[in-house]
N, C-alpha and C positions, 0 to 999 in steps of 0.2 A: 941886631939879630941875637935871641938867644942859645946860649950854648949848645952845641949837638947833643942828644945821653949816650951816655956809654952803650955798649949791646946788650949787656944784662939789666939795663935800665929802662930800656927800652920793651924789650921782653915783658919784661914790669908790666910797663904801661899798655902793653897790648892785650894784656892777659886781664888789666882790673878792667877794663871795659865793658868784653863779654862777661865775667863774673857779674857784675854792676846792672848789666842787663838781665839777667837770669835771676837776679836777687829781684828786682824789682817785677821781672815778669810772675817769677813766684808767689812775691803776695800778691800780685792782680787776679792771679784765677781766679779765686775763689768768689771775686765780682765780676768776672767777664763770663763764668761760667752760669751765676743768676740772671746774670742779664740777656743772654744768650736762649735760655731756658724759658724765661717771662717769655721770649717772641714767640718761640717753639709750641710753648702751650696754647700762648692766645691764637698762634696763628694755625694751629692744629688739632688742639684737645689735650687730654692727658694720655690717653690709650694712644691715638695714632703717632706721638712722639716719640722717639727714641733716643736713647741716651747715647750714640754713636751720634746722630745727628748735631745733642745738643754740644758734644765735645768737640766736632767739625765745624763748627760756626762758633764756637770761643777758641780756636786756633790747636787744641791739645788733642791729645790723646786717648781714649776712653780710657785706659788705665790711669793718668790723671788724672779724669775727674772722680773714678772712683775714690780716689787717695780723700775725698774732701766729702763728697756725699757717697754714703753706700749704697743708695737703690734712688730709682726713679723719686718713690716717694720723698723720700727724704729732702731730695733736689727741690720735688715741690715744695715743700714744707718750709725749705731756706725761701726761696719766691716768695712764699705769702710774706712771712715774717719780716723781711729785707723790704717790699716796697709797701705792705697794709699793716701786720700786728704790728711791726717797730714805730707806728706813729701815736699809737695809742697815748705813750708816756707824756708826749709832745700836746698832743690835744686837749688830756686832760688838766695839763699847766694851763695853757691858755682859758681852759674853761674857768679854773679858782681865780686866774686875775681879770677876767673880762669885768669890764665896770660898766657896759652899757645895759637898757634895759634887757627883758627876756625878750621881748620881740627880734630886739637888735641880735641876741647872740644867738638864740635860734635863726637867723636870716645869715649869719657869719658861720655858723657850722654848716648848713648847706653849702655857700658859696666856699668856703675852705675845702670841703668833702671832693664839691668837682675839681677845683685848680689842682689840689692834691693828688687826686685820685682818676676821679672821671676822666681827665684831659691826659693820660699818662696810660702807655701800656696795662699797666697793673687793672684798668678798668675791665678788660677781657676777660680775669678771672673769675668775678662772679658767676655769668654765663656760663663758665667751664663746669664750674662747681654744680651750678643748677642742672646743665644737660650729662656731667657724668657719675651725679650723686649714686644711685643705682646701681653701677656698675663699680665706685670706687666708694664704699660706706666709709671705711678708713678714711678719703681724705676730704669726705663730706663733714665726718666727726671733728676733724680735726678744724676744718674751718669756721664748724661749730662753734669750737673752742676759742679760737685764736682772733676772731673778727665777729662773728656773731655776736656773742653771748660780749664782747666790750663794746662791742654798737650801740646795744640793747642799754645797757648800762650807764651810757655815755647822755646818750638819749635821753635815759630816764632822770638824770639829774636833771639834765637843762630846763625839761620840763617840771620837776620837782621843784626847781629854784624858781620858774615862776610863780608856783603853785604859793610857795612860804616865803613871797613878796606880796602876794594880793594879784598879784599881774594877771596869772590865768586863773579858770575855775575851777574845782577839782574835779579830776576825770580817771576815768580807769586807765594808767598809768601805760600796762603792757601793752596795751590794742591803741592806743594814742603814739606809742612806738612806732607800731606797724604803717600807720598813717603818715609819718614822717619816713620811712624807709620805701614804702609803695615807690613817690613817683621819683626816686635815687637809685630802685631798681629797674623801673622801667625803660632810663634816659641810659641804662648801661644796656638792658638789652636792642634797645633802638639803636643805640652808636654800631653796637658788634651783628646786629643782622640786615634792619630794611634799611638805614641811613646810609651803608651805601651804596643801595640798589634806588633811590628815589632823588627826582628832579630836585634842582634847588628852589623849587618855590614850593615844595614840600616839607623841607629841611627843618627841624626841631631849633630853635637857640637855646641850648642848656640855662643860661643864666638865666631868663628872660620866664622858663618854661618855669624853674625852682621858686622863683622870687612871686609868680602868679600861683604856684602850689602853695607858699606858705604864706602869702594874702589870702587865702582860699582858707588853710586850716587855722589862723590867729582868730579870724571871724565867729569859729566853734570854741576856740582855747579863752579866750581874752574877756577877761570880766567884764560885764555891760554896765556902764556904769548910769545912775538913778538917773 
């Protein structure tokens, strides 16, 4: 049996505990409080959320969470960033080392896009973005910013690198974008409104629908050969 501690030893040890606790719950907020928010939004909107609700469902305080975001916006702004803009860094590595054809890596950036994105809460923000552009221009712009405009860009290489391979033909590059983005927005608005209001022999298969979209666009991209 190990020794008893003295009472001032003990003391000690009752006291690093709770501190150890509160050290650690400390840094958690600031993810329990995005994560809390990501539900809030997808599962509400931006306008009908509130920031008392989002503080109530990550266990704090609304004077804590102010401590870390200072307005609704802001909160959103960590959301986007935390589970879409922060991957950008991530995808474009993968894009300079991929070594398979264009076909191949246009077929791996859809199917990464869903596993990553589509399948994951963060997919509801699109939709939010689309139905409260209007009434929030600020955090339309900003997802302008932060996910569009590297979409768009992300896009435009893949397809550019087949382009200065011989792979594809050359096409007007912007509107060849939009062609690939269409049915990645459409499979986010079908997951967050009719999908689940309709039978299962109704039911969309995300992979199955993407990989039949980009047999469908390789057919217009992919040089014919003599």
């Amino acid at each position: 049996m190990s020794p008893a501690l003295p009472d001032d030893d003990l003391s000690h040890a009752s006291d690093a505990e709770p501190r150890q606790r509160r050290t650690r719950r400390k840094e958690a907020r600031p993810g329990e409080l995005v994560d809390a928010a990501l539900q809030l939004f997808v599962e509400k909107g931006f306008a009908a959320t509130r920031v008392e609700e989002v503080a109530a469902r990550a266990g704090v305080s609304k004077g804590t969470l102010f401590l870390y975001f200072p307005s609704k916006e802001e909160l959103f702004k960590a959301v986007v960033r935390e589970t879409i803009a922060g991957r950008f860094t991530e995808w474009n590595e993968e894009l300079a080392q991929f070594s398979g054809s264009s076909a191949e890596l246009l077929r791996y950036c859809m199917h990464t896009w869903w596993e990553r994105i589509g399948m994951t809460a963060a997919s509801g923000i699109t939709k939010l973005v689309m139905s409260e552009a209007g009434m929030f221009p600020e955090i339309a712009n900003f997802y302008q910013q932060e996910v569009i405009g590297p979409g768009h860009d992300l896009l435009r290489r893949v397809l550019q690198h087949g382009i200065d391979r011989g792979e594809f033909r050359p096409m007007p590059l912007d509107y060849a974008v939009y062609s690939l983005i269409a049915p990645m927005i459409f499979l986010l608005m079908w997951k967050h409104s009719m999908a689940p209001c309709c039978p299962a022999s109704e039911q969309i298969e995300p992979v199955a629908f993407l990989d039949n979209q980009v047999d469908l666009l390789l057919r217009g991209m992919l040089v014919r050969q003599p």
